[in-house]
C-alpha positions in Angstrom: -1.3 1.3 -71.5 -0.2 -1.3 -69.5 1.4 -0.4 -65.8 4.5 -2.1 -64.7 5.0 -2.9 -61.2 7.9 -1.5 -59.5 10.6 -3.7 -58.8 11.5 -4.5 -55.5 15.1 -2.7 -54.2 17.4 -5.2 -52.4 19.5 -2.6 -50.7 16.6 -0.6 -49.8 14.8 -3.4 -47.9 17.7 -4.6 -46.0 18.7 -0.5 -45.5 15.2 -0.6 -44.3 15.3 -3.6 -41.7 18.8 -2.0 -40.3 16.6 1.1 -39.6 13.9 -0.5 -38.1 16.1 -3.4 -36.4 17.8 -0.3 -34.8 15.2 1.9 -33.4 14.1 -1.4 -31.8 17.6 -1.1 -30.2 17.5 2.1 -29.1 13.8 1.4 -27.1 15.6 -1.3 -25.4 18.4 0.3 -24.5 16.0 3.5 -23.2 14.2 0.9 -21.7 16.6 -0.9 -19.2 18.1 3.2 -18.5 15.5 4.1 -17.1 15.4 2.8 -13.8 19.3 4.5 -13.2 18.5 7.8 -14.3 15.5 9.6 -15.7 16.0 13.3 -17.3 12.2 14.6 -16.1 13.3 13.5 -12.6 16.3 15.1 -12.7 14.3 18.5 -14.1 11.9 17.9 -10.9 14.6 19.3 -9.1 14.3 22.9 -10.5 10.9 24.3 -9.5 10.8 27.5 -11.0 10.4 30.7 -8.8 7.5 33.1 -9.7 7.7 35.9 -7.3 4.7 38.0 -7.5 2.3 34.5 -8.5 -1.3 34.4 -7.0 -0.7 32.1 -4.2 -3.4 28.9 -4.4 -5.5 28.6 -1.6 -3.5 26.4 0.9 -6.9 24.6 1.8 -6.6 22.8 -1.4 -3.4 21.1 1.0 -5.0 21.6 4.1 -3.0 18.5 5.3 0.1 19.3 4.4 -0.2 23.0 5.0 -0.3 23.2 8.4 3.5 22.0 8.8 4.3 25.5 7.0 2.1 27.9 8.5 5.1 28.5 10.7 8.7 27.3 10.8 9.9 29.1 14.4 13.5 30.7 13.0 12.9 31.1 9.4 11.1 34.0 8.0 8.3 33.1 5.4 8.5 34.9 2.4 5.5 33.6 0.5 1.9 33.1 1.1 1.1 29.2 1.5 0.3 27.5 -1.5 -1.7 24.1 -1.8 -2.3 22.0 -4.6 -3.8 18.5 -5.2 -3.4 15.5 -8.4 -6.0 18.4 -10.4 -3.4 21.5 -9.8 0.0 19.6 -9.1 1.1 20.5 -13.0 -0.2 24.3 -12.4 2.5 24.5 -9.8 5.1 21.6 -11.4 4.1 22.0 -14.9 5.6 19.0 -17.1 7.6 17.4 -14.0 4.2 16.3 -12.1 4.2 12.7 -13.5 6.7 11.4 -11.2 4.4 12.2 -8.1 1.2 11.3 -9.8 2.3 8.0 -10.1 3.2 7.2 -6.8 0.3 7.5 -5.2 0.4 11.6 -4.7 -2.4 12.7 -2.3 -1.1 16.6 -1.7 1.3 19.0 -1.4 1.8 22.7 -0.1 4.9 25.0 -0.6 6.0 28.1 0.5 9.0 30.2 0.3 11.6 31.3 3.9 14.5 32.9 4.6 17.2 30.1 5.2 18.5 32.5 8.1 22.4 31.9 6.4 24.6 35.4 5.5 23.6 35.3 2.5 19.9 35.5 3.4 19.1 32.5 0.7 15.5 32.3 -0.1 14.4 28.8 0.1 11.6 26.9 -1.6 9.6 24.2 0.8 7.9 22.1 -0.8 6.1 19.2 1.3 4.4 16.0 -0.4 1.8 13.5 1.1 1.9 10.6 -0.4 -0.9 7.4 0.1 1.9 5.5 1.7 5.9 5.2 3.0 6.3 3.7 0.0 5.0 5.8 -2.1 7.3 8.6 -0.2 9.9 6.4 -1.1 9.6 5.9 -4.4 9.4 9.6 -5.4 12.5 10.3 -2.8 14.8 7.3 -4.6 13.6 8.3 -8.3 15.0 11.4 -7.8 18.2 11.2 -6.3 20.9 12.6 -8.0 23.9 10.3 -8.3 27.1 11.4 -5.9 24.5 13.2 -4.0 25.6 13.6 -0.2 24.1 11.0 2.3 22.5 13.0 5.5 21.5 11.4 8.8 18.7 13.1 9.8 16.6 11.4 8.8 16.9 7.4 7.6 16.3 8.4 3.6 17.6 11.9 3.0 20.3 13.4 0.7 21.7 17.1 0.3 22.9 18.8 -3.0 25.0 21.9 -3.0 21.5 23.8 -2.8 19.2 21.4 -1.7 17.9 18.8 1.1 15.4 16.3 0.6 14.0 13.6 3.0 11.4 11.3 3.3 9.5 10.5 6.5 6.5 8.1 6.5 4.3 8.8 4.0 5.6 12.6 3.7 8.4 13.6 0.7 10.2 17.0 1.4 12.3 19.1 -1.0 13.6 22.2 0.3 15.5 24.0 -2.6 17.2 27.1 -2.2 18.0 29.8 -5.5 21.8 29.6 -5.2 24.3 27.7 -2.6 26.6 29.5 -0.3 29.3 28.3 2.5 26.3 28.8 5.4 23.6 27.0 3.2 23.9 23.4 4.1 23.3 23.8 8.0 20.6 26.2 7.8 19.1 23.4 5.1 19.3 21.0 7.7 18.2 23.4 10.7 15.2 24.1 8.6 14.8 19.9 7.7 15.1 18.9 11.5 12.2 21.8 12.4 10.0 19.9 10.0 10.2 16.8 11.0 9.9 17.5 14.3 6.6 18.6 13.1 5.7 16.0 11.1 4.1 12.8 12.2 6.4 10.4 13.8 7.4 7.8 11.2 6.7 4.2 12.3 9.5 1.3 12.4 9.9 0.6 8.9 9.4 -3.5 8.7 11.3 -5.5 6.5 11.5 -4.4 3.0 11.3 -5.8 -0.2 15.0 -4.0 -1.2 16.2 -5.9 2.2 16.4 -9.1 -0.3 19.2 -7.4 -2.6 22.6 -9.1 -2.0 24.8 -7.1 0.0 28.2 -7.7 -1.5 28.8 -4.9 -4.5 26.1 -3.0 -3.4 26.5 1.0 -3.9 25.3 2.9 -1.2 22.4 4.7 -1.9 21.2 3.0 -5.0 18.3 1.3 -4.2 15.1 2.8 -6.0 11.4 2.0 -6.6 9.8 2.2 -9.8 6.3 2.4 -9.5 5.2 2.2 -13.1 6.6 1.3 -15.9 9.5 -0.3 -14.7 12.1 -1.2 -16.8 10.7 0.6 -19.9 8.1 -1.9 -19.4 4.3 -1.0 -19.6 2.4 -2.4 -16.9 5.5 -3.3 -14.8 4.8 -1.9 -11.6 6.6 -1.8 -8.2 10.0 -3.1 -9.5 13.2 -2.1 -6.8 16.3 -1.6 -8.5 19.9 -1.1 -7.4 23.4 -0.7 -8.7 26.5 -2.8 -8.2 30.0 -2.8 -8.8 31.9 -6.2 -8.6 35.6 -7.3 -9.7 34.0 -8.3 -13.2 32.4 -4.9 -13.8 29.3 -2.8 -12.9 25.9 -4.0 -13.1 22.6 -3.2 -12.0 19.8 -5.9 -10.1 15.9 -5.5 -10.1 13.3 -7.5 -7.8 10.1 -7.7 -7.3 7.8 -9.5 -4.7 4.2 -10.2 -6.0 1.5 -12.2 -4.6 1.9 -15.5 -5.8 4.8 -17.3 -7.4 2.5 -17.9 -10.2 2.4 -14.1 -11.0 6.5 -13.9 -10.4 6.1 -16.4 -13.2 4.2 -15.1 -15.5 5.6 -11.7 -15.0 9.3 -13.1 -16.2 8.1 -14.4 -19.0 6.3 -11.2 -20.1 9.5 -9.1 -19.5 11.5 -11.7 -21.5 8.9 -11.4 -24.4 9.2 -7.7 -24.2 13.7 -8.3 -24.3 12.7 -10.2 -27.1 10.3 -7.8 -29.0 13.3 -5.1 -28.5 15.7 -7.5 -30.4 17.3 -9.5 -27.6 17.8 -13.0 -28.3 18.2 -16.2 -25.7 21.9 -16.9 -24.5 23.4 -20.1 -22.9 22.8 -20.0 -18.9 25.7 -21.1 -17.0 25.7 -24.0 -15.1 24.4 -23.0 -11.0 21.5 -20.2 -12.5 19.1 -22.9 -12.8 16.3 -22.1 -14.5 17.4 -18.2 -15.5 17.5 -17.1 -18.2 19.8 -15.1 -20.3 19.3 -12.5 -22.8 21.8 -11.0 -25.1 21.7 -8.5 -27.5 25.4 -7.2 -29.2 27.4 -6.7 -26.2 23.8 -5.6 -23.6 23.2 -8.8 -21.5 20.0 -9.2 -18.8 18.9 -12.1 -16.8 15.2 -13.0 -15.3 15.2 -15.0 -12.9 11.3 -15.9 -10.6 12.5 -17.2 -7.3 9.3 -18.1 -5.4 7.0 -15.1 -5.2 10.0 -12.8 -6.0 10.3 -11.7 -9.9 14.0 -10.9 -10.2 17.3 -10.5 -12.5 20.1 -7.9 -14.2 19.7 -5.7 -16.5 22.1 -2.7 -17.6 25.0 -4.4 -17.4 28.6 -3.0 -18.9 29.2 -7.1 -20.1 28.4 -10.8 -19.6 30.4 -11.5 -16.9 29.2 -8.5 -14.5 25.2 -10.0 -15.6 26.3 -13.3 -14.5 28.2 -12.5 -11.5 25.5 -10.3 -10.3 22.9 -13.1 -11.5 24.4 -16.0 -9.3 24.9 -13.6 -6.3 20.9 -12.7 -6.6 20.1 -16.3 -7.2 21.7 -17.1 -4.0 20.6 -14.5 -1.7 17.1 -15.5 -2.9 17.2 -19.1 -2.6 20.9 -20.4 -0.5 21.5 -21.4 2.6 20.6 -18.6 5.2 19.3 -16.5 3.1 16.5 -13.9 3.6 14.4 -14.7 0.1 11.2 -16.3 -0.4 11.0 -20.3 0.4 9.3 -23.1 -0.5 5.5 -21.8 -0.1 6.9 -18.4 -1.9 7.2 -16.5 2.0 9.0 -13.5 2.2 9.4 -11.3 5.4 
């Protein structure tokens, strides 16, 4: 007997392209999230406590562990624990790839007494990482938006039951079980005896999130994705931060790379992966140059390479917040007086 071939459905292929048209959506749309806020981070904020646990053997962190073999003031209420890139996820299980990332060398933890009324037992956890930057990036990745702003130290942030700061190439999270009305200054009692233990950080030179436009800019914003950036693979060391301007909210991303070759070829790889992900080219107003604008429904970006600096918007609420923020970039990067990259691609 014969076969017949089964006829082709119509409906069902174009139901089919919708599907697949929109999980494309939905991976771009995850992508250019990412760099404002990241659920695992936010989970890296809730180390468990396991009273009773083994403790590791703090040599493992010998580094790091000598800054809590004693805190004078606080009681400790744990043995020292150490751990390195082989234990971190013993310690950190499934909220470890943020640090590992960024250039984690070691870290060592131990439980005090805060010394409030309330007696709060308080986890101190203390991360060396291969460089400030690296410190950095793990500090900014995890801050929790509306956080408060602290000036002890020049990158450090409370929440109602926790203080982190980063110094050098050192990250510090000290989280307590609960808050209470006398936890916040015995945080930062216990955050000032640290640091006065730690090494002294050097002057910080000029950095690469120095070359975000001022105007708009939300305090406290600024963040480093190490990998990955942007939902990209590969895309590595990418600063972004988050604006809000008369035309809407927006956010800006930059990079400085080695040549202005690689800024180059680095914009047109992220515009191939807009593409991929189902954005399409837009017209580039007049004053952006050689920018370019990428649309997809009502989600606009712009890539920009200015020099050695890979730049542009992404996660904007419109078209006219991308383009405002897109000409204010363009300019701080390349005007008159500004502080960006110039004709042999130099940047401070």
């Amino acid at each position: 007997m014969a076969r017949t071939r089964a006829r082709s459905n119509p409906a069902r292929t174009r139901a089919g392209l919708a599907i697949l048209a929109a999980l494309a959506l939905f991976a771009a749309w995850v992508g250019v999230r990412q760099a404002r806020f990241n659920p695992a981070v936010v989970a890296a904020l809730e180390h468990p406590f396991k009273p009773g646990q083994s403790a590791r053997n703090a040599q493992t962190a010998a580094a790091t562990a000598r800054y809590l073999e004693d805190l004078p003031g606080f009681a400790a209420l744990s043995p020292l624990e150490g751990y390195d890139a082989q234990t971190l996820s013993d310690r950190i299980d499934g909220k470890a790839e943020l640090y590992l990332a960024s250039g984690f060398s070691e870290m060592a933890c131990r439980a005090f007494e805060a010394g409030d009324s309330a007696r709060s037992r308080v986890e101190a956890f203390v991360y060396a990482m291969e460089s400030p930057k690296d410190a950095f990036a793990v500090f900014s990745g995890q801050r929790r938006p509306g956080a408060d702003a602290l000036s002890l130290a020049e990158n450090a942030y409370a929440t109602p039951n926790a203080l982190f700061f980063a110094s050098g190439n050192h990250y510090v999270e000290l989280v307590a079980e609960s808050d209470s009305p006398e936890l916040r200054p015995a945080l930062e009692a216990m955050a000032q005896t640290l640091l006065a233990a730690l090494p002294a950080a050097e002057p910080a030179g000029a950095s690469e999130a120095a070359l975000f436009p001022d105007e708009g800019l939300r305090a406290g914003t600024v963040r480093l994705a190490v990998s990955d950036a942007l939902g990209m693979e590969g895309l590595q060391n990418v600063y972004t931060a988050e604006y809000a301007l008369p035309s809407g909210e927006a956010s800006a991303f930059l990079a400085v790379r080695a040549t202005p070759e690689e800024a180059r070829a680095q914009a047109q790889a992220y515009l191939a992966f807009l593409q991929a992900a189902g954005f399409a080219p837009a017209a580039t107003p007049p004053g952006l140059g050689d920018a370019r604008v990428m649309a997809f429904d009502s989600m606009v970006q712009v890539v920009m390479a200015r020099g050695r600096v890979l730049a542009g918007v992404h996660d904007a609420t419109g078209s006219a917040p991308a383009l405002e923020l897109a000409a204010l970039l363009d300019r701080a990067l390349t005007g008159p007086g500004s502080h960006g990259p110039g004709p042999e691609g130099k940047t401070p």
